[in-house]
PDB file of N, CA, C and O in Angstrom:
ATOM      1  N   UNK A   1      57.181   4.353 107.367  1.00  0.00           N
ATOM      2  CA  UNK A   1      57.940   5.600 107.304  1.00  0.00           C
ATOM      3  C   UNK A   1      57.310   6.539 106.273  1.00  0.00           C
ATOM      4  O   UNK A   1      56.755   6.101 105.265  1.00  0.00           O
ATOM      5  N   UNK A   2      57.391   7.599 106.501  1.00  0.00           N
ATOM      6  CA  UNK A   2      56.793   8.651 105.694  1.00  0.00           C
ATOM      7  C   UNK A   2      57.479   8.916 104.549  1.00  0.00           C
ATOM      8  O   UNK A   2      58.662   9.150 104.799  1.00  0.00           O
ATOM      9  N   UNK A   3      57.251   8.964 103.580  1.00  0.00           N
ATOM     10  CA  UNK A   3      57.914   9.183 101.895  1.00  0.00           C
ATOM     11  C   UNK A   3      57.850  10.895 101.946  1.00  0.00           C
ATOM     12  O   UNK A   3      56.959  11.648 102.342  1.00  0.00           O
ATOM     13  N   UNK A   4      59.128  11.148 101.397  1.00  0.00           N
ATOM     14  CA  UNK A   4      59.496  12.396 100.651  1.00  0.00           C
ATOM     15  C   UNK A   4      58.707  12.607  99.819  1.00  0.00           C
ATOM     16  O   UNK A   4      57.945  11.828  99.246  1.00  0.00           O
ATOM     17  N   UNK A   5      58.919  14.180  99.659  1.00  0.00           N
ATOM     18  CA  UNK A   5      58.010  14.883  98.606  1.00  0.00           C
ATOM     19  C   UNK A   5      58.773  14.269  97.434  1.00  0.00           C
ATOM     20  O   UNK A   5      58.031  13.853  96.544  1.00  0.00           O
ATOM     21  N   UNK A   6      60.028  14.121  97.234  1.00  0.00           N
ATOM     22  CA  UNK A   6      60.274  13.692  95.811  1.00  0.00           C
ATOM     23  C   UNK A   6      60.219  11.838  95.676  1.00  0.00           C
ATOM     24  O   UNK A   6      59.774  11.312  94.656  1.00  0.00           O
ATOM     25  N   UNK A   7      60.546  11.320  96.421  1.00  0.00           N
ATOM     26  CA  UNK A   7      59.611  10.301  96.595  1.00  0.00           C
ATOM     27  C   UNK A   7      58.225   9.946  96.116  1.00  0.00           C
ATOM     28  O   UNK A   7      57.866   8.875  95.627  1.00  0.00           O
ATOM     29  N   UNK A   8      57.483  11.071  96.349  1.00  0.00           N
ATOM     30  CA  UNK A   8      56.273  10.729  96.502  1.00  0.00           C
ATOM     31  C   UNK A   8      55.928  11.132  94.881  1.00  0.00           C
ATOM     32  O   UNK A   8      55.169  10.476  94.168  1.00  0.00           O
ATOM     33  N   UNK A   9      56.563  12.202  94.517  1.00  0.00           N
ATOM     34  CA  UNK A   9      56.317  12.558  92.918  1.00  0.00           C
ATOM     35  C   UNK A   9      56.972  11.676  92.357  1.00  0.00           C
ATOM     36  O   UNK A   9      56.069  11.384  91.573  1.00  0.00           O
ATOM     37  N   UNK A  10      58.076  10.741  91.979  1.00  0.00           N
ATOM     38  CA  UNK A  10      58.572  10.002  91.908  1.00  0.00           C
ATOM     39  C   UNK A  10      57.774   8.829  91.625  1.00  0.00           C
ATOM     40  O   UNK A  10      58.098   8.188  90.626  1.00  0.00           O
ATOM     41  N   UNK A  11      56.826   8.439  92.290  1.00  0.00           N
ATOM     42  CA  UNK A  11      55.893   7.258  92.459  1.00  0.00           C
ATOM     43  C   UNK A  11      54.909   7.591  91.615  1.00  0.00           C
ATOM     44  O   UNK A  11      54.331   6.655  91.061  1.00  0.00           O
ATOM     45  N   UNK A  12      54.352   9.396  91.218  1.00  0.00           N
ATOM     46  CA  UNK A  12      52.971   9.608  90.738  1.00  0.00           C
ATOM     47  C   UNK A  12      53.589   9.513  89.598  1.00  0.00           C
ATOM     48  O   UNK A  12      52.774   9.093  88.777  1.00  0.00           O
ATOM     49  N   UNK A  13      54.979   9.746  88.947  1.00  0.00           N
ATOM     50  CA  UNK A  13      55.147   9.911  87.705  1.00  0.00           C
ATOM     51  C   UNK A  13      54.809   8.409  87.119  1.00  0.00           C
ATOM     52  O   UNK A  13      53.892   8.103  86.358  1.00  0.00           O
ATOM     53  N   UNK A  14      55.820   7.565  87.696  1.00  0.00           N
ATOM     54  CA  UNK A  14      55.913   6.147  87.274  1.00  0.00           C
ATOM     55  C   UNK A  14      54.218   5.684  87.388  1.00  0.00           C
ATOM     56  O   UNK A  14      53.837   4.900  86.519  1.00  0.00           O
ATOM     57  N   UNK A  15      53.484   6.014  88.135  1.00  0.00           N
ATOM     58  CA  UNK A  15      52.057   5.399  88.242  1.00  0.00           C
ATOM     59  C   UNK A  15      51.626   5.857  86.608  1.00  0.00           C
ATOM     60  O   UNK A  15      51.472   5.055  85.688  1.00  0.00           O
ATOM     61  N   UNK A  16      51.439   7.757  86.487  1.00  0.00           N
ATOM     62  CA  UNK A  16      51.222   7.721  85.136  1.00  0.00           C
ATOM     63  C   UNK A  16      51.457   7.471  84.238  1.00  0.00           C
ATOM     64  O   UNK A  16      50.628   7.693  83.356  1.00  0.00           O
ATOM     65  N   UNK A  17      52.690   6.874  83.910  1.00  0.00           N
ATOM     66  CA  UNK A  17      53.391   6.930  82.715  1.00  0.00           C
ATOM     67  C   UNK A  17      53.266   5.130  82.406  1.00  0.00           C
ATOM     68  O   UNK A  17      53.562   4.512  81.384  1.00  0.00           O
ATOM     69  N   UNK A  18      52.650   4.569  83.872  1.00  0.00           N
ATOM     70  CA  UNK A  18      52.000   3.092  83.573  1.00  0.00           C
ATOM     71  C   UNK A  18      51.209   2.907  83.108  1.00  0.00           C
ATOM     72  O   UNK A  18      51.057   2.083  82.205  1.00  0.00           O
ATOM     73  N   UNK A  19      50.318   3.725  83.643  1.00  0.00           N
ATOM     74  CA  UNK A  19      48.639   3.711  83.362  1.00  0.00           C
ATOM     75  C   UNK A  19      48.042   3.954  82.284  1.00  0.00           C
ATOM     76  O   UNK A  19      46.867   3.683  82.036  1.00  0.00           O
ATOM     77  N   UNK A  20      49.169   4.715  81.264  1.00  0.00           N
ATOM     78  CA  UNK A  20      48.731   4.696  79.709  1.00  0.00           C
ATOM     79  C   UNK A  20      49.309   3.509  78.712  1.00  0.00           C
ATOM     80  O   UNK A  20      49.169   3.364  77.498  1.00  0.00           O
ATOM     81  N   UNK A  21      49.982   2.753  79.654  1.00  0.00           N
ATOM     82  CA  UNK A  21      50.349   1.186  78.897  1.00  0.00           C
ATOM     83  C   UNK A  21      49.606   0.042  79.673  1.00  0.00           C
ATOM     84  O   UNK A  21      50.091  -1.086  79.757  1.00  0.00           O
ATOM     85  N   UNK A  22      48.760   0.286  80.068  1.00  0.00           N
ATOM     86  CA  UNK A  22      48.026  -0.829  81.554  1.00  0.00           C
ATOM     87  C   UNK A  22      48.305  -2.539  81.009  1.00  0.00           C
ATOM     88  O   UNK A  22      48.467  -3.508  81.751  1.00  0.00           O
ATOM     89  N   UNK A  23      48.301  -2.533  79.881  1.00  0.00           N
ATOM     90  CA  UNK A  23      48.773  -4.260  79.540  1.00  0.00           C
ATOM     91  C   UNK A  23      50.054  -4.134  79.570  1.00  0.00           C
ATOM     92  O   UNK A  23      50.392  -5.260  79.206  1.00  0.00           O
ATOM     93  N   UNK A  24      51.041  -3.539  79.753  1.00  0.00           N
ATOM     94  CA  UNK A  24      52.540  -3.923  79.605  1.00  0.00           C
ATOM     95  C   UNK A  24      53.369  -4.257  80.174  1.00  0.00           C
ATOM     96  O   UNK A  24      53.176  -3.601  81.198  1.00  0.00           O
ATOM     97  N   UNK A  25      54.712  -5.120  80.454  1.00  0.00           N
ATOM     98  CA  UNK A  25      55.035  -5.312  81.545  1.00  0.00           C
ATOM     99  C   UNK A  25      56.270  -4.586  81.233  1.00  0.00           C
ATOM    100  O   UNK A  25      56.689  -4.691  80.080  1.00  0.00           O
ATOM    101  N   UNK A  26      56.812  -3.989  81.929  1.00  0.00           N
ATOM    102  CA  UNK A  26      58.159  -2.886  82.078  1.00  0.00           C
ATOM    103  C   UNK A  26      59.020  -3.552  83.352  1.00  0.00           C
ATOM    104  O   UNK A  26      58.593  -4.259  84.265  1.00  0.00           O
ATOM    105  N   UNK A  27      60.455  -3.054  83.081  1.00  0.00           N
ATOM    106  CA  UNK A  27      61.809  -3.958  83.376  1.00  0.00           C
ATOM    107  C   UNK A  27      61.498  -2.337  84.074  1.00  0.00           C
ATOM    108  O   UNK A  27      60.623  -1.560  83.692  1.00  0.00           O
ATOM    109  N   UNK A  28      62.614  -2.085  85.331  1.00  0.00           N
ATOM    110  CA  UNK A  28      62.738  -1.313  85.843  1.00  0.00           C
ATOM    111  C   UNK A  28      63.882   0.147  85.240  1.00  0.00           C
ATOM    112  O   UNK A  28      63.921   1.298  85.676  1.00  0.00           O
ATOM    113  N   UNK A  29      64.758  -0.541  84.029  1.00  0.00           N
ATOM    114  CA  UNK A  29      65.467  -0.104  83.447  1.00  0.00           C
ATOM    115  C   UNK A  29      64.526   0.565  82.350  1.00  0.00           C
ATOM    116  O   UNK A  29      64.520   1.771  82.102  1.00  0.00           O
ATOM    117  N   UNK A  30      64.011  -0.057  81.950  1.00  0.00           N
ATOM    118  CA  UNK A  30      62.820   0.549  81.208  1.00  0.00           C
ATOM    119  C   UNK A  30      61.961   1.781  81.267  1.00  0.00           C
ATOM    120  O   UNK A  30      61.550   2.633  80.478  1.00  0.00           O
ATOM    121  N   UNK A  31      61.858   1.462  82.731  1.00  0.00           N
ATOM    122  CA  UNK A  31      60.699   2.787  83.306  1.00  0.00           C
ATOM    123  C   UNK A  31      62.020   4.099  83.566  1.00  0.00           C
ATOM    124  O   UNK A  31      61.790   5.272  83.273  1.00  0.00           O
ATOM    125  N   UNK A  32      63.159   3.713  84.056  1.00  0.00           N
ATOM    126  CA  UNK A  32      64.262   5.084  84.162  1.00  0.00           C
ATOM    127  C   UNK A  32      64.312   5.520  82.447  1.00  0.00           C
ATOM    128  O   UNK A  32      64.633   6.658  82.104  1.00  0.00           O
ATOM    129  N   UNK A  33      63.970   4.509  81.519  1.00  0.00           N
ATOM    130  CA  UNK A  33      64.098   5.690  80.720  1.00  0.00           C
ATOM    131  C   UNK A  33      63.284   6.315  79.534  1.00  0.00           C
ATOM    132  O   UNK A  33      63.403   7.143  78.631  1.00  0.00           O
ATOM    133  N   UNK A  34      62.168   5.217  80.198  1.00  0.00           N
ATOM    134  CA  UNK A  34      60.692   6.177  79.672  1.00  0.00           C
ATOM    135  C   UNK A  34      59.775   7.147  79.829  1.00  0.00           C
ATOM    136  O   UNK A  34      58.926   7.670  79.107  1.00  0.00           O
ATOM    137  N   UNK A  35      60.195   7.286  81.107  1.00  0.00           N
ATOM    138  CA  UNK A  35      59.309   8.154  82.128  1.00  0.00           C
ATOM    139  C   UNK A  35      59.698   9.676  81.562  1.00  0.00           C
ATOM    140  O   UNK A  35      60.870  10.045  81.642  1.00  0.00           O
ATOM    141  N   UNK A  36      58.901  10.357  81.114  1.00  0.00           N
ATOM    142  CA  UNK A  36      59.453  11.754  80.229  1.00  0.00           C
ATOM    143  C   UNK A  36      59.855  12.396  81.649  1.00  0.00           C
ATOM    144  O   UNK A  36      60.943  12.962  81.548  1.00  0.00           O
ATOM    145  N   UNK A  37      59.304  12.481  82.948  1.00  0.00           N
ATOM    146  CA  UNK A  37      59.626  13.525  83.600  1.00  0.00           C
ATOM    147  C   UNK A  37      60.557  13.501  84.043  1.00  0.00           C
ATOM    148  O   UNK A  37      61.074  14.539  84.457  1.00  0.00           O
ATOM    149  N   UNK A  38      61.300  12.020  84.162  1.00  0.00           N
ATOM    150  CA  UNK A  38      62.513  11.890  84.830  1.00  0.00           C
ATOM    151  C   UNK A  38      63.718  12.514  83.903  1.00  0.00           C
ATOM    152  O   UNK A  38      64.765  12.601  84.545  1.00  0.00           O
ATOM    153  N   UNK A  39      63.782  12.804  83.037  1.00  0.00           N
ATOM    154  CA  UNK A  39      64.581  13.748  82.350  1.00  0.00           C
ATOM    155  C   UNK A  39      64.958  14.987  83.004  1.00  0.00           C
ATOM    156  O   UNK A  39      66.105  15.404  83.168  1.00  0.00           O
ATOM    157  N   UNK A  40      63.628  15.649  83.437  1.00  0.00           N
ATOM    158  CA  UNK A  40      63.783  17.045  84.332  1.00  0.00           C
ATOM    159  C   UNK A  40      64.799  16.803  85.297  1.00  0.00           C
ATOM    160  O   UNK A  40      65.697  17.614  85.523  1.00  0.00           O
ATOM    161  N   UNK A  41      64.666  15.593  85.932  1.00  0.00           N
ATOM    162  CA  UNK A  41      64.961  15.890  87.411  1.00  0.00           C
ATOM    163  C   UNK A  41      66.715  15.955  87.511  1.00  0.00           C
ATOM    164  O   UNK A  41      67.456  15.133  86.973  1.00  0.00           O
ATOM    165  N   UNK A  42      67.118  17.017  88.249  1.00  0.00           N
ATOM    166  CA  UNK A  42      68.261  17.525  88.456  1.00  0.00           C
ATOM    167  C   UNK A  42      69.226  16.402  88.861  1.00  0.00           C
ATOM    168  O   UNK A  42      70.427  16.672  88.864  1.00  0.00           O
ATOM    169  N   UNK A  43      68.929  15.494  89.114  1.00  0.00           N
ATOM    170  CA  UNK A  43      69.855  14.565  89.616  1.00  0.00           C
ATOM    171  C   UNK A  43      69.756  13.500  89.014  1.00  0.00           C
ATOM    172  O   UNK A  43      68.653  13.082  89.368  1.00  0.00           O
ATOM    173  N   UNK A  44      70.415  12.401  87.972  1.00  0.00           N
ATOM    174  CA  UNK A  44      70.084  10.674  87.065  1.00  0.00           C
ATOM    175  C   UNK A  44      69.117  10.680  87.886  1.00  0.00           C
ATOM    176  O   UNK A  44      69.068  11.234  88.985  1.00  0.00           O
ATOM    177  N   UNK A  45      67.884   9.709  87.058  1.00  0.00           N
ATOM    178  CA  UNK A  45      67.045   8.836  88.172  1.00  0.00           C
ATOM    179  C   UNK A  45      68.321   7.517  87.581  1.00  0.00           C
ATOM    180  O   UNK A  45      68.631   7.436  86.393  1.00  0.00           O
ATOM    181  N   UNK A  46      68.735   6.871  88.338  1.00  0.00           N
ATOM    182  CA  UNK A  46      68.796   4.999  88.375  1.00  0.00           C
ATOM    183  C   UNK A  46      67.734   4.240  88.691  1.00  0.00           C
ATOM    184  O   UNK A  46      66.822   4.620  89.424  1.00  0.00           O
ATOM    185  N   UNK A  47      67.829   2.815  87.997  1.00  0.00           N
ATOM    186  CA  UNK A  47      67.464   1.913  88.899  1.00  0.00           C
ATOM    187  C   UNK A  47      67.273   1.624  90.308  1.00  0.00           C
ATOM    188  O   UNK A  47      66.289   1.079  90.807  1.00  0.00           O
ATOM    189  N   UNK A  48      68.606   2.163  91.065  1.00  0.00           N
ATOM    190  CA  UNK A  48      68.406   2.047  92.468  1.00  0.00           C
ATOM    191  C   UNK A  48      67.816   3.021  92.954  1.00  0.00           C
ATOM    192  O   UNK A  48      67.989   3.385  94.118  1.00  0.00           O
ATOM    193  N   UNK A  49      67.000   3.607  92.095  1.00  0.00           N
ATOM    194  CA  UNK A  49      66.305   4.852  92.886  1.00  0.00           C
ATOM    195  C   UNK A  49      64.689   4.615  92.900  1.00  0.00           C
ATOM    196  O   UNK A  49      63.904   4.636  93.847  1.00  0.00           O
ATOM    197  N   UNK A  50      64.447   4.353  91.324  1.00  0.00           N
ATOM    198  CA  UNK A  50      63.067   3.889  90.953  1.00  0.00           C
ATOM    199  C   UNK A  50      62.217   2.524  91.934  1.00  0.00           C
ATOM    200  O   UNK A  50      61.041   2.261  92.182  1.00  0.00           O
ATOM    201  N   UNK A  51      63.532   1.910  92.274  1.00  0.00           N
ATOM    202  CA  UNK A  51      63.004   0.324  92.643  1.00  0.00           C
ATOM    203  C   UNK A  51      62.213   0.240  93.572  1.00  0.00           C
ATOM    204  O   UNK A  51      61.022  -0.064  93.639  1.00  0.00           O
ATOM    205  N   UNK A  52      63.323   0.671  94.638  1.00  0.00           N
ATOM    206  CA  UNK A  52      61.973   0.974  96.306  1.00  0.00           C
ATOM    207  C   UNK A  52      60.852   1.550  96.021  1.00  0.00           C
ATOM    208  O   UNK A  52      59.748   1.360  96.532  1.00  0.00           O
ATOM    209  N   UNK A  53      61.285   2.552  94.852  1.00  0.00           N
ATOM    210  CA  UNK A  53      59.355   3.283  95.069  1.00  0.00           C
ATOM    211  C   UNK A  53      58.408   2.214  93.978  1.00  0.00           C
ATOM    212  O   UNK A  53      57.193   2.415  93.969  1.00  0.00           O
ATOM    213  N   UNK A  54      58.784   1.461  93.371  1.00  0.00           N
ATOM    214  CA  UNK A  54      57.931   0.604  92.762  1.00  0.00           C
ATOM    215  C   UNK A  54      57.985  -0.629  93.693  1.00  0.00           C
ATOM    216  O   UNK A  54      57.301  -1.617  93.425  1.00  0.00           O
ATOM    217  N   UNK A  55      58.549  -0.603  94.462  1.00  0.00           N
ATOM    218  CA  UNK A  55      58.210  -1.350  95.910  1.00  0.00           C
ATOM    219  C   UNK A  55      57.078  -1.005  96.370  1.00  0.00           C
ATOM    220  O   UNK A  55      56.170  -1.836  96.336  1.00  0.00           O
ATOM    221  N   UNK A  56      56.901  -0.021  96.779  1.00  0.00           N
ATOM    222  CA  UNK A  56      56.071   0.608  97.762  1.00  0.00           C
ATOM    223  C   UNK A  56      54.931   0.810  96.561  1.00  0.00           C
ATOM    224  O   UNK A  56      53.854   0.594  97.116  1.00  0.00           O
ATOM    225  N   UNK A  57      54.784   1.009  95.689  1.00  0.00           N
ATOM    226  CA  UNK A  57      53.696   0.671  95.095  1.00  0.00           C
ATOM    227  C   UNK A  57      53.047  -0.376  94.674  1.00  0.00           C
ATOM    228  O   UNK A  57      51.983  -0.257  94.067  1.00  0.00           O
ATOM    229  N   UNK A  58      53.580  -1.499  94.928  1.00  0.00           N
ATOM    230  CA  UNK A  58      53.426  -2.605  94.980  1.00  0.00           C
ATOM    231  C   UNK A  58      53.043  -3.082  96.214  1.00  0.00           C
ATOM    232  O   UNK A  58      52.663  -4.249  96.126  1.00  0.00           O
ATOM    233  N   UNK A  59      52.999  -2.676  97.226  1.00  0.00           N
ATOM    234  CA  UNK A  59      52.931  -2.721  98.645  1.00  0.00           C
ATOM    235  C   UNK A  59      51.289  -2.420  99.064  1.00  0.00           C
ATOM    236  O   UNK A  59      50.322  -2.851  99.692  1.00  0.00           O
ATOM    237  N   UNK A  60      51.754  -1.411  98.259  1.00  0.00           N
ATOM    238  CA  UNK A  60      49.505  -0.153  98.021  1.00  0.00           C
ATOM    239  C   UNK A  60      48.647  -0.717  96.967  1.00  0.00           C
ATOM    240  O   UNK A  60      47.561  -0.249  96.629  1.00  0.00           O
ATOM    241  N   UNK A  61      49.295  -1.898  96.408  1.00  0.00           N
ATOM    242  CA  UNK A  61      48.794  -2.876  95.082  1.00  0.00           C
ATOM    243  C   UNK A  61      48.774  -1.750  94.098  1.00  0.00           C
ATOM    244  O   UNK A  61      47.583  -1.597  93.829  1.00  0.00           O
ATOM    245  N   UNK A  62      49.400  -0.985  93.504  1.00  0.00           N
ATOM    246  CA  UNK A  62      48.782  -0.129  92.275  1.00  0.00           C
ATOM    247  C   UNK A  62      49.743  -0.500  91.463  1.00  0.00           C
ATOM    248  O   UNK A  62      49.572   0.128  90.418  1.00  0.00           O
ATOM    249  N   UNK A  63      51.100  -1.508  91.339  1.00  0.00           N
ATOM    250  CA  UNK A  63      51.450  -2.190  90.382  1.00  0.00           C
ATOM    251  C   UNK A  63      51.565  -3.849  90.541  1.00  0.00           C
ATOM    252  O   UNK A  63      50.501  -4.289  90.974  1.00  0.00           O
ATOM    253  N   UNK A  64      52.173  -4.485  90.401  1.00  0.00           N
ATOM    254  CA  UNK A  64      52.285  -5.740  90.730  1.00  0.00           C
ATOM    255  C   UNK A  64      53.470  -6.423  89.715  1.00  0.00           C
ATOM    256  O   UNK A  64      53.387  -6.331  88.491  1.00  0.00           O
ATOM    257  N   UNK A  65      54.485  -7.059  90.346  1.00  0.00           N
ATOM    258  CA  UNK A  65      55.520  -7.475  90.271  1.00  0.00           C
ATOM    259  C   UNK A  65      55.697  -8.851  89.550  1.00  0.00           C
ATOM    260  O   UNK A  65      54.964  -9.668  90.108  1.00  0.00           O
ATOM    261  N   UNK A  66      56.301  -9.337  88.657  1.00  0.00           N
ATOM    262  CA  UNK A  66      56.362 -10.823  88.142  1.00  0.00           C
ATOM    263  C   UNK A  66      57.600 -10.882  87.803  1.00  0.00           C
ATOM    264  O   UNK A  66      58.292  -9.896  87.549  1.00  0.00           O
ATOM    265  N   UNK A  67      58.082 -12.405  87.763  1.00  0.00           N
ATOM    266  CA  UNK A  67      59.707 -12.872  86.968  1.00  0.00           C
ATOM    267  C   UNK A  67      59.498 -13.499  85.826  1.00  0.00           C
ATOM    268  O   UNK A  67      58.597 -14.326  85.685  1.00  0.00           O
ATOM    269  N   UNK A  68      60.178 -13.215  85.061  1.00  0.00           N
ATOM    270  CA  UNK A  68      60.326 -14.135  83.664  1.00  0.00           C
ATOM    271  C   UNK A  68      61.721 -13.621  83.111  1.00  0.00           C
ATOM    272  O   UNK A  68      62.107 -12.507  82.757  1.00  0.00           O
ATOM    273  N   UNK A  69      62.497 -15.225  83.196  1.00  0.00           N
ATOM    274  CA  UNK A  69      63.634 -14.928  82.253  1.00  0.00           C
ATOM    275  C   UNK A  69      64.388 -14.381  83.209  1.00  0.00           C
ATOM    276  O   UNK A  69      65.112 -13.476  82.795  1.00  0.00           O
ATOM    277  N   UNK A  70      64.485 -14.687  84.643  1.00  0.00           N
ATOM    278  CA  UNK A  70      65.339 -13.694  85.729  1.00  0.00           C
ATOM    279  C   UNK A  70      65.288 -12.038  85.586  1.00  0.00           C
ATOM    280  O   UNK A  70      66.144 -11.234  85.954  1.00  0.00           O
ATOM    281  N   UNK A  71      63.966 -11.774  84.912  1.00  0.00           N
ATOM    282  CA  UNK A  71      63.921 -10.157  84.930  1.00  0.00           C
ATOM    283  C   UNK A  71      63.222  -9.827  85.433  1.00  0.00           C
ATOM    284  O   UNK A  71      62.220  -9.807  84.718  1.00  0.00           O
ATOM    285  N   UNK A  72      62.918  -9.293  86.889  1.00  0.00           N
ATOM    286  CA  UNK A  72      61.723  -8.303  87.309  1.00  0.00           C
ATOM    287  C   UNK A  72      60.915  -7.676  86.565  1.00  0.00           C
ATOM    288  O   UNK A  72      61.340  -6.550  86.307  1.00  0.00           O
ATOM    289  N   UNK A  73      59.606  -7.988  85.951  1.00  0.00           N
ATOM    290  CA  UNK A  73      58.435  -6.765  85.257  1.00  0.00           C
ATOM    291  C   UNK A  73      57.228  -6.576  86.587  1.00  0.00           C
ATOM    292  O   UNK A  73      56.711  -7.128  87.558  1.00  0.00           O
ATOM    293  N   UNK A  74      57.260  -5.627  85.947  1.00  0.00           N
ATOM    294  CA  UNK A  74      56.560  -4.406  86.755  1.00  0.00           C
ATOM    295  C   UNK A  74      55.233  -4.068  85.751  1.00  0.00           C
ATOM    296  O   UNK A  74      55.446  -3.883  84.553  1.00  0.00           O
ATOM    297  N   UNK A  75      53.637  -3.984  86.381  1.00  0.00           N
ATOM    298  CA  UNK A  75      53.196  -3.681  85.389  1.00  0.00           C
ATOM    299  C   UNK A  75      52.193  -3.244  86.200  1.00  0.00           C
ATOM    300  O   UNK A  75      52.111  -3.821  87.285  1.00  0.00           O
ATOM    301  N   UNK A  76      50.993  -1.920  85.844  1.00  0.00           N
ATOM    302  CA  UNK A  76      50.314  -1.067  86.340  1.00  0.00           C
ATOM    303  C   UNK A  76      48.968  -1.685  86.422  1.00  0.00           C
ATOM    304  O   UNK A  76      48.158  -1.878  85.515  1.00  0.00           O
ATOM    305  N   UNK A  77      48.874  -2.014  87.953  1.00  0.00           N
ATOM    306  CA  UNK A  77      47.064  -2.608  88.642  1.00  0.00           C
ATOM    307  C   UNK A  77      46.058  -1.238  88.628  1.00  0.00           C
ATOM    308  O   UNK A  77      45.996  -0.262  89.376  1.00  0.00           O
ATOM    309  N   UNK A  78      45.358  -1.608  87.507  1.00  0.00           N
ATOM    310  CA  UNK A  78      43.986  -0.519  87.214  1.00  0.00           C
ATOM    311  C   UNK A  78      43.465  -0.512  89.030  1.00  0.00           C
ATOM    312  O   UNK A  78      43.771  -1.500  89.696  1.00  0.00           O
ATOM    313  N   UNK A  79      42.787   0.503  89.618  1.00  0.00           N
ATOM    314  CA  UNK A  79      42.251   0.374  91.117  1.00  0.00           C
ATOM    315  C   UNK A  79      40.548   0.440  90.463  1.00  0.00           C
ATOM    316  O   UNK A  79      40.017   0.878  89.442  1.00  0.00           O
ATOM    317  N   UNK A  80      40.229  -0.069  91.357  1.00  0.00           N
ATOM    318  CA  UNK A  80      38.637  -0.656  91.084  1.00  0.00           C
ATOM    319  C   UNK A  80      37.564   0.544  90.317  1.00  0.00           C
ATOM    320  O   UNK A  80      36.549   0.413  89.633  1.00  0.00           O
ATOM    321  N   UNK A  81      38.132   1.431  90.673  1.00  0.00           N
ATOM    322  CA  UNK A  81      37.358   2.717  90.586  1.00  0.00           C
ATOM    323  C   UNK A  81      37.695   2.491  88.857  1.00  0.00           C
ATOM    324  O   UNK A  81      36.870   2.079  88.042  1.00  0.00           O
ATOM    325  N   UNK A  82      38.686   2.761  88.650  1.00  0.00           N
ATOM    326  CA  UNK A  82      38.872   2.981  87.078  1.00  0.00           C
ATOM    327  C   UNK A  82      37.871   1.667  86.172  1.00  0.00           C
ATOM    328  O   UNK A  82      37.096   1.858  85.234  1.00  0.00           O
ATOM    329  N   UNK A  83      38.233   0.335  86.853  1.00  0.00           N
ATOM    330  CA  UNK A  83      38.084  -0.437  85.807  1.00  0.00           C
ATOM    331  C   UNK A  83      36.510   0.049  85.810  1.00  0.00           C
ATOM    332  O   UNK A  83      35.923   0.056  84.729  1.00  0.00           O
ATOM    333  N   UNK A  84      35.792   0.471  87.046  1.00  0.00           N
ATOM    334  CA  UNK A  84      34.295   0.520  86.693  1.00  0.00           C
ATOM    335  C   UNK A  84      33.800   1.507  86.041  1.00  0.00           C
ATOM    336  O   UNK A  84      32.643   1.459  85.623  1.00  0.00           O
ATOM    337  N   UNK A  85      34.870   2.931  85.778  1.00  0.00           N
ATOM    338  CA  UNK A  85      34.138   3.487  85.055  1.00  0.00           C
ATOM    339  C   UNK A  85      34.133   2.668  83.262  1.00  0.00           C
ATOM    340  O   UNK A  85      33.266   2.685  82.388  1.00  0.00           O
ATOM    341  N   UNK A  86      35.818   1.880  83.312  1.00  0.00           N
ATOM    342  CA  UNK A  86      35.376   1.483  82.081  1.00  0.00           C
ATOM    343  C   UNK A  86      34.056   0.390  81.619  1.00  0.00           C
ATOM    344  O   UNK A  86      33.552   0.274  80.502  1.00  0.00           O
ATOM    345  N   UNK A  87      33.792  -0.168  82.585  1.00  0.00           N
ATOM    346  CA  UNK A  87      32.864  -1.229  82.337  1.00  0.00           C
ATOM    347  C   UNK A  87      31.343  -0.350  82.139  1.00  0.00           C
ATOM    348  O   UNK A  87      30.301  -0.964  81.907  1.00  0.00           O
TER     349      UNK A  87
END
């Protein structure tokens, strides 16, 4: 199914706001309230809003999902391109 435009910004925020912690693992509660842009947005972000789209990024591999302690972390997969410019 095709993702919404806010959907889809939705997903780029959380990608960036990973990608400058790339070792960390983040609770989903976490990311609703770190994410600076989600402040803007006219409507709460929740949990039940963030989740599916860190689904679906998880789906495109650009995060990847683990349990510990019965808590979902969430944590940001560098894509090949990046790690090679760092190498």
């Amino acid at each position: 199914s095709k993702k919404t435009e806010a959907q889809q910004k939705m997903e780029t925020e959380l990608l960036s706001y990973m990608a400058d912690f790339p070792n960390e693992l983040f609770t989903t509660t976490a990311l609703v309230k770190r994410v600076p842009e989600f402040g803007a947005y006219p409507d709460p972000v929740t949990t039940q809003k963030v989740t599916p789209r860190l689904t679906a990024l998880e789906s495109e591999g650009k995060v990847s999902k683990s349990k510990e302690k019965g808590k979902t972390l969430w944590k940001y997969v560098a894509s090949e391109v990046e790690e090679e410019d760092e190498a």
